[in-house]
NUPA-607174 format. One line per field, with one value per residue (C-alpha): residue number from 1; residue in one letter; x, y, z. Coordinates in steps of 0.5 Angstrom, whole numbers, plus 500, padded with zeros to 3 digits. Layout:
<nodes>
k	NUM:...
r	A:...
u	X:...
v	Y:...
w	Z:...
</nodes>
This chain:
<nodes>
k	1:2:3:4:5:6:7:8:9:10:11:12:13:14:15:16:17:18:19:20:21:22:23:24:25:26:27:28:29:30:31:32:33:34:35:36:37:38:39:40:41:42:43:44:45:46:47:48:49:50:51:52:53:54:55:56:57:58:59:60:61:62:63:64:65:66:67:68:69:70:71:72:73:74:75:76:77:78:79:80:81:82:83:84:85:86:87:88:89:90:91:92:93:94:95:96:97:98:99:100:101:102:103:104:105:106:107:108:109:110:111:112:113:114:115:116:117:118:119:120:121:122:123:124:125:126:127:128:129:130:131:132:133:134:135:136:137:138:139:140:141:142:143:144:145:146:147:148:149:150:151:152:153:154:155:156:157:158:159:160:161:162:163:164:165:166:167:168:169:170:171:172:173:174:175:176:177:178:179:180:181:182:183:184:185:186:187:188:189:190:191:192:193:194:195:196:197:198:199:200:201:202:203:204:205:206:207:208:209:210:211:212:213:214:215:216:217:218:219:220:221:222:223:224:225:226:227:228:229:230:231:232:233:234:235:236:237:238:239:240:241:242:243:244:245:246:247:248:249:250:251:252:253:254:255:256:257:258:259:260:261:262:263:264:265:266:267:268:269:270:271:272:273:274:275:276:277:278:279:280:281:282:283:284:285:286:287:288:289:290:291:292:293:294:295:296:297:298:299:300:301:302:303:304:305:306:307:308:309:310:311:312:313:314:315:316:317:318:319:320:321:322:323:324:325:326:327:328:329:330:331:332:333:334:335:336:337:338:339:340:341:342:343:344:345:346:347:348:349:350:351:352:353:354:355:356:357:358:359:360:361:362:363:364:365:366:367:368:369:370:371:372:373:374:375:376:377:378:379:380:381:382:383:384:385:386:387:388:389:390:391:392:393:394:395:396:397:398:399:400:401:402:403:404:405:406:407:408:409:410:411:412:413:414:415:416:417:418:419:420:421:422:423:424:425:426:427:428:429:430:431:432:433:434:435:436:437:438:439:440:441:442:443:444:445:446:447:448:449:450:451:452:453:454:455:456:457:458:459:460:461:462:463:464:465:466:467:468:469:470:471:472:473:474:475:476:477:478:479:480:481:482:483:484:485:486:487:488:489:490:491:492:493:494:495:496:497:498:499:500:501:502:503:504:505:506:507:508:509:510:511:512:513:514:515:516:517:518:519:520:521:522:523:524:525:526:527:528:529:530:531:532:533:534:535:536:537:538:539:540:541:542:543:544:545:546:547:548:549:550:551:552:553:554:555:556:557:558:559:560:561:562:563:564:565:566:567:568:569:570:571:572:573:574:575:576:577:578:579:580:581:582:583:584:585:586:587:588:589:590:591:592:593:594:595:596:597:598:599:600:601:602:603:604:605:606:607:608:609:610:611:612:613:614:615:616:617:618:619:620:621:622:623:624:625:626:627:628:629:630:631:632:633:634:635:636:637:638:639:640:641:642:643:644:645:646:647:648:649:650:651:652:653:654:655:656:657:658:659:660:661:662:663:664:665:666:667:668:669:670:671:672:673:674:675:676:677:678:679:680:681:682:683:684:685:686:687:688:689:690:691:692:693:694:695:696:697:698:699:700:701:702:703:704:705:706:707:708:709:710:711:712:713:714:715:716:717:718:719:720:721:722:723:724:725:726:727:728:729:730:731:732:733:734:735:736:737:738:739:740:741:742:743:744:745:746:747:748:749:750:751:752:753:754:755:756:757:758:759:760:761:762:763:764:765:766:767:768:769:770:771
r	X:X:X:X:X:X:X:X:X:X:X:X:X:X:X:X:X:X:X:X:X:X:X:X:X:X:X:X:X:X:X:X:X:X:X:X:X:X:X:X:X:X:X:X:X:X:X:X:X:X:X:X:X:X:X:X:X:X:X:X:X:X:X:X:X:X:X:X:X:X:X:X:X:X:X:X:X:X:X:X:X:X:X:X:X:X:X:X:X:X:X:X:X:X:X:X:X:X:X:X:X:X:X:X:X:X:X:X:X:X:X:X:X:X:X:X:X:X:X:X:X:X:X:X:X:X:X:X:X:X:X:X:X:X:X:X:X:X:X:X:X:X:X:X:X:X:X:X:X:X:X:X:X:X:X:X:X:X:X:X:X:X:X:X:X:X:X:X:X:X:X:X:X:X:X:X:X:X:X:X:X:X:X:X:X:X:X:X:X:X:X:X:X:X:X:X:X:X:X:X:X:X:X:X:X:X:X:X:X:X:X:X:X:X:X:X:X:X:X:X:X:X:X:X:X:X:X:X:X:X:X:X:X:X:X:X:X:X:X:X:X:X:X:X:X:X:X:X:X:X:X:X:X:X:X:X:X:X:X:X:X:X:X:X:X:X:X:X:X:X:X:X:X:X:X:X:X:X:X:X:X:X:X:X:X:X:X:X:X:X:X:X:X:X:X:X:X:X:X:X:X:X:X:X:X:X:X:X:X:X:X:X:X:X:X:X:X:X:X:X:X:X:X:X:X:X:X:X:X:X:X:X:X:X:X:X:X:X:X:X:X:X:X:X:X:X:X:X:X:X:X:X:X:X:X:X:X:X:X:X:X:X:X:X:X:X:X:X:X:X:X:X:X:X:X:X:X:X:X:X:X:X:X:X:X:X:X:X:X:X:X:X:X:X:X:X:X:X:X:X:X:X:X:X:X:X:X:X:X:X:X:X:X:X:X:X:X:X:X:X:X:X:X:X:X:X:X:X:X:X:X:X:X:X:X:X:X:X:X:X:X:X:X:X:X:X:X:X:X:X:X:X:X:X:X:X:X:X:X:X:X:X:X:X:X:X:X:X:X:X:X:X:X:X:X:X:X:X:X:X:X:X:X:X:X:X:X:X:X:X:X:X:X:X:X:X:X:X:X:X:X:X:X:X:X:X:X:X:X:X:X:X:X:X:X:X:X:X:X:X:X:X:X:X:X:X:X:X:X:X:X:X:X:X:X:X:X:X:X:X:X:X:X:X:X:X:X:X:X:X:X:X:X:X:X:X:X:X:X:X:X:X:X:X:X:X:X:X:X:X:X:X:X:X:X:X:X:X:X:X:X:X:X:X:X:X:X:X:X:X:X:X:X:X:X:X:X:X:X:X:X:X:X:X:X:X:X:X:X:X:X:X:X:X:X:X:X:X:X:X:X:X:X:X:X:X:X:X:X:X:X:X:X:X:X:X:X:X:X:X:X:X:X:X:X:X:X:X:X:X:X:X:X:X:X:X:X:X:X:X:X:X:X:X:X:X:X:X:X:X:X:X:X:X:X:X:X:X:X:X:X:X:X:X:X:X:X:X:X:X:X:X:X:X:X:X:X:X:X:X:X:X:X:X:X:X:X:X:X:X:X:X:X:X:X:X:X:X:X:X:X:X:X:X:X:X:X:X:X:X:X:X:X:X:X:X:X:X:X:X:X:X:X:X:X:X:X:X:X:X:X:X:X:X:X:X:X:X:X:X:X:X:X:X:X:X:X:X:X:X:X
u	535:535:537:532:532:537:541:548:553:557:565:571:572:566:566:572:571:565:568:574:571:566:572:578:581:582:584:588:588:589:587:592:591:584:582:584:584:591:594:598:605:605:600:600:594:593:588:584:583:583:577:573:574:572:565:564:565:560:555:555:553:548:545:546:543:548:554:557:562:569:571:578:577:580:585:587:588:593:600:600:605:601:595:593:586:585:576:572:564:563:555:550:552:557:563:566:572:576:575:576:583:584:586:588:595:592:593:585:582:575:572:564:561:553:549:554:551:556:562:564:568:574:573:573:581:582:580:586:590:587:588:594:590:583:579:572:569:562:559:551:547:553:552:554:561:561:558:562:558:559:557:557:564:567:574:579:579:585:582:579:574:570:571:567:562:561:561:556:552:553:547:548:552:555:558:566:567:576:575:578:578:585:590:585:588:587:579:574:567:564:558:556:548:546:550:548:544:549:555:558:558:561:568:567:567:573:580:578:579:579:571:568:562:558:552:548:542:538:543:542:545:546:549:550:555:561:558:562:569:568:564:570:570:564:561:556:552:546:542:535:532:534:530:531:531:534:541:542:538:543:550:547:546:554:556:557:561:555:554:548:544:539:534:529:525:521:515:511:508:515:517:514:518:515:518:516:518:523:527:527:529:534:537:537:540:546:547:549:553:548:546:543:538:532:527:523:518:517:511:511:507:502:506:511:508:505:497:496:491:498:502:507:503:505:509:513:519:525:527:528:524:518:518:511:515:516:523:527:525:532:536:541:540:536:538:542:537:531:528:520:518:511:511:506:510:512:504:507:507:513:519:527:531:532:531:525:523:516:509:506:508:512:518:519:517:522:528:525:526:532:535:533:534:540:540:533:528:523:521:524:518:513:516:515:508:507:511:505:500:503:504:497:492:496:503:509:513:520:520:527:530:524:525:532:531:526:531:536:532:531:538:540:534:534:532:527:520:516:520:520:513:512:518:515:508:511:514:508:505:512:514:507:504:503:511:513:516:521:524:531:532:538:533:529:533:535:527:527:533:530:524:526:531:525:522:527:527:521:515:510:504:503:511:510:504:507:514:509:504:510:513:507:509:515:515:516:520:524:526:526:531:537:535:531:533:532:525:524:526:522:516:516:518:511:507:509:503:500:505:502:494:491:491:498:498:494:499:505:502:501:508:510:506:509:516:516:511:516:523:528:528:534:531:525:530:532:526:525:531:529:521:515:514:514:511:505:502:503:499:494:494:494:489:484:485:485:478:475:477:474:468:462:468:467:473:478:476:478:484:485:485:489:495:495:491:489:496:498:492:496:502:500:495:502:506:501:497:495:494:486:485:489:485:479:481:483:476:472:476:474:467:467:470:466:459:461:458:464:470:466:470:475:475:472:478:480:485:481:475:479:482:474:471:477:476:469:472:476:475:480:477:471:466:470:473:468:463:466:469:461:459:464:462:454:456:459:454:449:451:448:451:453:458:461:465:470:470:474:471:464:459:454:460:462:454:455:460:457:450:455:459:452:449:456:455:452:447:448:455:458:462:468:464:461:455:453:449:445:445:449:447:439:441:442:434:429:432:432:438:443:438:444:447:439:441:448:444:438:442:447:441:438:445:445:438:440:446:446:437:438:443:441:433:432:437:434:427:429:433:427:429:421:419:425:424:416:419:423:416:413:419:418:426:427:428:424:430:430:424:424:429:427:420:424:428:421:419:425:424:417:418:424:418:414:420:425:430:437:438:444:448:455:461:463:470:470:475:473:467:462:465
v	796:802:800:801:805:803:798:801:795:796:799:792:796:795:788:786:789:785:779:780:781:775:770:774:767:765:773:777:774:767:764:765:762:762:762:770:773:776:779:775:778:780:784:792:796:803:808:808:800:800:806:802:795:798:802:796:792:796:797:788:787:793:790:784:779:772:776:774:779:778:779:781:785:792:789:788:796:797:797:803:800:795:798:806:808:815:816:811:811:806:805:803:797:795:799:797:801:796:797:804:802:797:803:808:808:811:817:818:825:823:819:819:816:814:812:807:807:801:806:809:814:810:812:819:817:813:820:823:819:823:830:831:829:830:834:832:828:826:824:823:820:817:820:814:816:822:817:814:808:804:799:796:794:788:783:787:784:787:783:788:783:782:790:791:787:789:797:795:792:798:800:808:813:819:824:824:832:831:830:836:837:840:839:838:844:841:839:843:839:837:834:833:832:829:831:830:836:835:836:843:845:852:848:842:846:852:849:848:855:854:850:851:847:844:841:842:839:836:840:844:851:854:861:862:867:862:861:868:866:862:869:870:862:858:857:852:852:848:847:843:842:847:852:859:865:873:871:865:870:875:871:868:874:875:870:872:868:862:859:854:855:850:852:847:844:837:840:846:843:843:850:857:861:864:867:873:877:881:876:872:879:880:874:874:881:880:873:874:868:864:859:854:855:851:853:847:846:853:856:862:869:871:876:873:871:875:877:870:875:879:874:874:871:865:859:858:862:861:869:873:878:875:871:870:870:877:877:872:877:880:875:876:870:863:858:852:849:851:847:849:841:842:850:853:857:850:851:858:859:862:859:862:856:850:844:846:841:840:837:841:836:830:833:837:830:827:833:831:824:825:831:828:820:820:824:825:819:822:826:821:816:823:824:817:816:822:818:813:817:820:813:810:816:819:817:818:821:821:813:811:817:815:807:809:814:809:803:808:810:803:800:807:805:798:798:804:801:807:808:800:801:807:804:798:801:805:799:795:801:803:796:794:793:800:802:795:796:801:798:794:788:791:796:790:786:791:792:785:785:792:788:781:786:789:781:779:785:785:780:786:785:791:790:782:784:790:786:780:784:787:780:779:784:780:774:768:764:767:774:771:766:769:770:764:760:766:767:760:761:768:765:759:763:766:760:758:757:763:768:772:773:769:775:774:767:767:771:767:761:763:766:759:755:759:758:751:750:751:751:745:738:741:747:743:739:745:747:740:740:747:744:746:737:737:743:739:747:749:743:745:751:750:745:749:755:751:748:755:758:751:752:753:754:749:752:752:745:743:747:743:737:739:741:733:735:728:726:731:728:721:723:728:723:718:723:725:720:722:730:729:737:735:731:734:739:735:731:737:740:733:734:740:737:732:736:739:733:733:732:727:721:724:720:714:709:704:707:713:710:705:710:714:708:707:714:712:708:714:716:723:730:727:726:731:726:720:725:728:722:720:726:726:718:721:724:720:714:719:718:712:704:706:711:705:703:698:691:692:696:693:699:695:695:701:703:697:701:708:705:703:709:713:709:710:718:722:726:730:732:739:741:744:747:752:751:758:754:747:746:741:737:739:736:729:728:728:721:713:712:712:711:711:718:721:718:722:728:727:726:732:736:734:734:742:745:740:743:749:751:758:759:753:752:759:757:750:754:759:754:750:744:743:741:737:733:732:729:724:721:720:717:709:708:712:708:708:710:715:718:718:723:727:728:730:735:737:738:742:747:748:748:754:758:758:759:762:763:759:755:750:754:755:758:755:755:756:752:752:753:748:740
w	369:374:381:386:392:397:393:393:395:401:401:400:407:410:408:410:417:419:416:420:427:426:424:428:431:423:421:425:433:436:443:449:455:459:452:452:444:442:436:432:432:426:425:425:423:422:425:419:420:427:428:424:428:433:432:428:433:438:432:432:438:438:433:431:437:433:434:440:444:445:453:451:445:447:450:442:441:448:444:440:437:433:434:433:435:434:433:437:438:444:447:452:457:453:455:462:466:464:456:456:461:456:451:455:453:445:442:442:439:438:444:444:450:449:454:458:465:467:467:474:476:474:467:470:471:465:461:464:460:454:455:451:444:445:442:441:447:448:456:453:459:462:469:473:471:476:481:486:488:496:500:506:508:503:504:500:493:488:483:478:475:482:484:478:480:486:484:479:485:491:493:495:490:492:488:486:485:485:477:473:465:467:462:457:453:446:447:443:442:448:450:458:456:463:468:474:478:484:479:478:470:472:477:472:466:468:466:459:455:447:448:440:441:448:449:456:454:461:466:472:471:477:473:466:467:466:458:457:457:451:447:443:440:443:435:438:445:445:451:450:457:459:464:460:465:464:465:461:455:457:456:451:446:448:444:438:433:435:429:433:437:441:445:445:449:450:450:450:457:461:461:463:458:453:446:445:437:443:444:438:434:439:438:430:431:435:433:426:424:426:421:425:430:434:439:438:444:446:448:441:444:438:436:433:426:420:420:416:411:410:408:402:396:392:394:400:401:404:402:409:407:405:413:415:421:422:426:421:416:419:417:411:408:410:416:413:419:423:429:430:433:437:435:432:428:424:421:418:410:408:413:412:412:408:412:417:423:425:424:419:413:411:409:417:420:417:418:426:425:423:427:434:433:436:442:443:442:446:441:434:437:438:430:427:429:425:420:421:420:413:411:412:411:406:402:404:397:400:402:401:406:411:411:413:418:421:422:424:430:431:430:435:441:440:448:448:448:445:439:438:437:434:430:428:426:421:418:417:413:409:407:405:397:396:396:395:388:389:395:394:396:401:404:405:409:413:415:416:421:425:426:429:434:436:437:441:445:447:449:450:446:441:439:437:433:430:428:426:422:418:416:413:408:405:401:405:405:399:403:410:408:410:417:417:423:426:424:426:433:435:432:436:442:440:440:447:452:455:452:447:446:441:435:435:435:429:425:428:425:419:419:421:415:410:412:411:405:400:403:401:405:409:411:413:418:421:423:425:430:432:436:431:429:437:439:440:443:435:433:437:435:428:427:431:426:420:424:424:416:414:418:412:407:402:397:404:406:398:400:406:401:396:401:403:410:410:411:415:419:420:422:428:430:429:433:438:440:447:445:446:444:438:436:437:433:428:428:428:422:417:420:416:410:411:410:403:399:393:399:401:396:398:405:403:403:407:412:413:414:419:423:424:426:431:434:435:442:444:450:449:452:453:448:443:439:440:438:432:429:428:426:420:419:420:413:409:410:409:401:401:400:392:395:400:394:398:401:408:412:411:411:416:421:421:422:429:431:430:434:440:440:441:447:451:451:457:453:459:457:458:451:448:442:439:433:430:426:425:418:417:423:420:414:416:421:414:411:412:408:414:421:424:421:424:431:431:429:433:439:438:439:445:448:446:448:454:457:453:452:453:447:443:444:440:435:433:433:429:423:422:427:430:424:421:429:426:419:424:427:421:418:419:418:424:431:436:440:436:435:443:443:438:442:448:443:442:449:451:446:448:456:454:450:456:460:458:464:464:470:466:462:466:463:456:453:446:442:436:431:430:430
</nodes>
């Protein structure tokens, strides 16, 4: 059988590590004093080995919220004689000044800095301990490095651990300009995206003579002179966010070996440049080895496209020649890549490159999720959501490079809202029945985990639902089960009180109900240890749900037996016995079970017919459960004495109990409850089977149109009520008490036809449906 989409097995090497770095006190280290994890002696590891344990260790944290960092764990990579680093890639606020010391004394070539803001300008010095070997080094969004942080005057303190502390909690900076690139005679790809505007690129950047590759992006140039010293070798400039002007067009043109160049934008919004066919032939022209090139976000002048009535016939074409934009017909051969995001030339027929960014079909959008992700998530998130519109309007023909470019948008930006939704959202659509089949069950799990990242990051509202509504899109629990602790935990988290709206609650809760419905006795104990048997707010929720899908639904309410609802019954009343809102919830469920006449056998045996005649005397919420109890007794007695097929509890007594529970109530009582409809209740009035079972009814009404007549008088008009309350006068069956209250019924609903205007009808919560 082929493998489905995403189903290729992870490398020995690649599991190996991870097995090591979550068990490294039984691999490869041991336990120091104060509890500091050392390298046994007789360990000696290779680059290829260490750079591995290292980028994987950062990618665990990152991503992984059960992986627990180590403290001391680059303090593992100082001795080069045991340990050889050469390529690492460090990220966000994991990395702290004392890591990057840690390993100062390695020969490193490769070192990728993203995002780490912890970093002060004692990294900057650490840096230095690099010059000799580096050669490609990456500052993205690390701005604080250049940053000298200070305070008010504090005791000197040689602790390092309390110097980084109190650098972290400084509250002015100030710039450290004594930094120098002096030295750093072998480094040739450089990224300085994000430095600060107060910081000199010019000064910073002049030491460094054999520069192939550089990254600007964000950076406030103050002359672009300087760019000229590497005319001879720079192959790649980029420059997104930069405000292009004369000079800068000028220098760039200068360089001609670049091979790509970047001189997009975020959006046409935040430039006042215009490109213009003049530039863009010039650039084409004098750039000649340029094999990559993006101008995305630029405000593009009409002149730079072919009349669209005079356009090359045929299918799209890649061919210079047939350029529907006219200065790319001088190329002498297709782009290897061609950025055109938010561009109207991105809607062009015949564009000359081979991979293409922009919002015309799904192909470009895919190529700008993934060109963009790592560096530029304000425009991966803005390509995603186009992702989302394919997936739900459309279909999505390139759905195993899509699900993946997602997740690793989400696993790279794991504290970036924006692409936490639109990321999520694209998942529910992507993982839904449509594209189910071609899925494998190792891309599956990697949805899985992406979404419960973004669950724990983030309480905000549209990501809970979005994470939630893409679990619902599995099968559960069979494709939960690996995370299914996990699972548990968030879900709880959600069904806390007053967390999250009601919508999110529902599908929580019915994530939760399939969790646990089909799972083994010890994965039903775990989740028992974790809270759900005494989250008595999950049990609320719960019963009050369940009593809404029964309500009027005959087929729910057989479903609700058949799933042992009735003994689900005696044990939450059993583990919660003062939880009133519980039990009313439970009480107006069986009262709509108890309205379908062939359930109702079902509910005639001595326990349960004990525990409703109990409920009679409580006085939980109220009325509520008193209330409802009868209601639920009112319909099986309605059955007649044939039906009472039992010696103990007698028929007649439980009848006594039901009278005395009636005459306790306020018939002023305000209520919990919100009836769309009086059929059920109506049913009841027109017989002289059970009096008593008429009385609950009759007196149910006269309560509502009572408290409520402006809701409830015109509904009882409307059903047919008037009528049904004159049959109960003319029955001779019916107590005088109530045919008392029937007449008063009667008139309450002629003095509101007379006059209508409400003058008691407060504020009404509703908790559930009818009772």
């Amino acid at each position: 059988m082929a493998a489905k989409a995403g189903d290729d097995p992870d490398s020995l090497m690649a599991l190996a590590t991870v097995f090591c770095l979550r068990n490294l006190r039984k691999t490869m280290c041991y336990q120091g004093l104060r509890n500091r994890l050392l390298l046994r002696s007789d360990i000696f590891l290779p680059s290829e080995i260490c750079d591995k344990l290292v980028n994987t260790y950062v990618e665990l944290v990152h991503t992984d919220s059960y992986f627990e960092p180590e403290e001391s764990f680059f303090q593992l990579f100082a001795d080069p004689r045991s340990t050889r680093l050469t390529r690492v890639q460090l990220r966000e606020n994991l990395v702290l000044d004392r890591d990057l010391e840690a390993i100062r004394k390695q020969d490193l070539i490769e070192l990728s800095l993203t995002c780490c803001h912890s970093l002060t300008p004692r990294s900057l010095k650490t840096l230095t301990c690099f010059r000799e070997t580096l050669v490609s080094l990456c500052l993205f969004g690390c701005s604080q490095i250049f940053c000298k942080k200070v305070g008010p005057p504090l005791a000197c303190n040689e602790d390092s651990e309390e110097e980084e502390e109190e650098d972290r909690s400084a509250s002015w900076r100030v710039l450290d300009l004594d930094f120098s690139f002096q030295g750093f005679n072998r480094l040739r790809l450089l990224n300085l995206a994000g430095l600060p505007e107060a910081v000199n690129a010019e000064r910073l950047l002049k030491p460094l003579r054999s520069i192939t590759s550089l990254d600007l992006s964000n950076v406030n140039l103050q002359g672009a002179a300087f760019l000229s010293q590497w005319r001879d070798r720079l192959a790649s400039l980029v420059l997104y966010n930069v405000e292009l002007s004369e000079e800068l067009l000028c220098t760039i043109l200068e360089l001609v070996n670049l091979r790509h160049l970047d001189i997009s934008r975020e959006g046409r919004k935040s430039t006042k440049f215009q490109m213009s066919r003049k530039i863009l032939t010039a650039v084409v022209q004098r750039l000649v080895h340029l094999v990559s090139l993006d101008i995305s976000g630029l405000v593009m002048l009409d002149n730079c496209t072919v009349p669209h009535f005079e356009e090359a016939m045929g299918r799209p074409s890649t061919e210079p020649s047939k350029s529907s934009i006219i200065p790319f017909q001088e190329l002498k051969r297709p782009l290897q890549f061609l950025g055109l995001y938010d561009t109207t030339l991105c809607n062009v027929t015949h564009i000359p490159a081979y991979k293409v960014t922009g919002s015309k079909n799904e192909d470009q959008v895919l190529n700008a999720i993934e060109a963009y992700t790592e560096f530029r998530p304000e425009l991966a998130h803005r390509a995603i959501n186009q992702l989302f519109d394919i997936a739900r309007i459309q279909h999505c023909s390139q759905l195993l490079r899509a699900l993946q470019l997602v997740i690793a948008a989400l696993k790279c930006h794991k504290f970036d809202k924006s692409v936490q939704v639109t990321g999520s959202a694209a998942l529910f659509y992507l993982t839904n029945t449509d594209y189910r089949s071609d899925q494998s069950v190792r891309l599956r799990r990697d949805v899985i985990q992406v979404v419960l990242n973004g669950m724990e990051q983030y309480q905000e509202v549209t990501v809970q639902r979005n994470c939630c509504l893409t679990l619902c899109n599995f099968s559960i629990p069979e494709e939960l089960e690996f995370q299914y602790s996990r699972v548990n935990q968030l879900l709880l988290k959600i069904l806390e009180p007053a967390r999250q709206d009601e919508s999110i609650q529902r599908i929580a809760v019915h994530l939760c109900n399939a969790l646990v419905c089909q799972v083994d006795n010890h994965h039903k104990e775990a989740v028992g240890k974790m809270g759900f048997v005494k989250c008595d707010q999950v049990m609320e929720f719960s019963w009050s749900a369940l009593w809404n899908i029964t309500d009027e639904t005959p087929d729910n309410c057989q479903m609700f037996l058949n799933c042992r609802g009735m003994s689900l019954f005696l044990d939450c009343l059993k583990e919660f016995p003062d939880k009133q809102e519980l039990h009313r919830n439970m009480l107006g469920l069986l009262g709509n079970v108890a309205e379908v006449r062939a359930l109702r056998p079902q509910l005639l045996t001595p326990q349960f017919i004990t525990v409703f005649s109990n409920l009679l005397e409580s006085k939980a919420d109220g009325i509520e459960v008193s209330y409802n109890a009868c209601g639920v007794l009112s319909h099986i007695m309605f059955d007649g004495p044939e039906a009472w097929a039992m010696d103990e509890p007698r028929r007649d007594a439980v009848m006594d109990r039901m009278w005395d529970a009636i005459q306790s109530w306020d018939v002023c009582s305000r209520r919990n409850i919100n009836y769309r409809s009086f059929e059920p209740i109506l049913r009841l009035l027109p017989q002289g089977i059970a009096p008593v079972s008429q009385h609950w009814a009759t007196w149910a009404l006269f309560n509502l149109v009572s408290v409520y007549p402006g809701k409830y008088c015109p509904l009882l008009i409307k059903e047919g009520g008037i009528h049904l309350l004159e049959k109960v006068l003319e029955l001779e069956s019916s107590h005088p008490e109530t045919k008392d209250m029937a007449r008063k019924v009667m008139e309450q609903c002629e003095n509101f036809k007379e006059d209508p205007m409400e003058t008691n009808n407060g504020p009404e919560v509703n908790y559930g449906q009818r009772g």
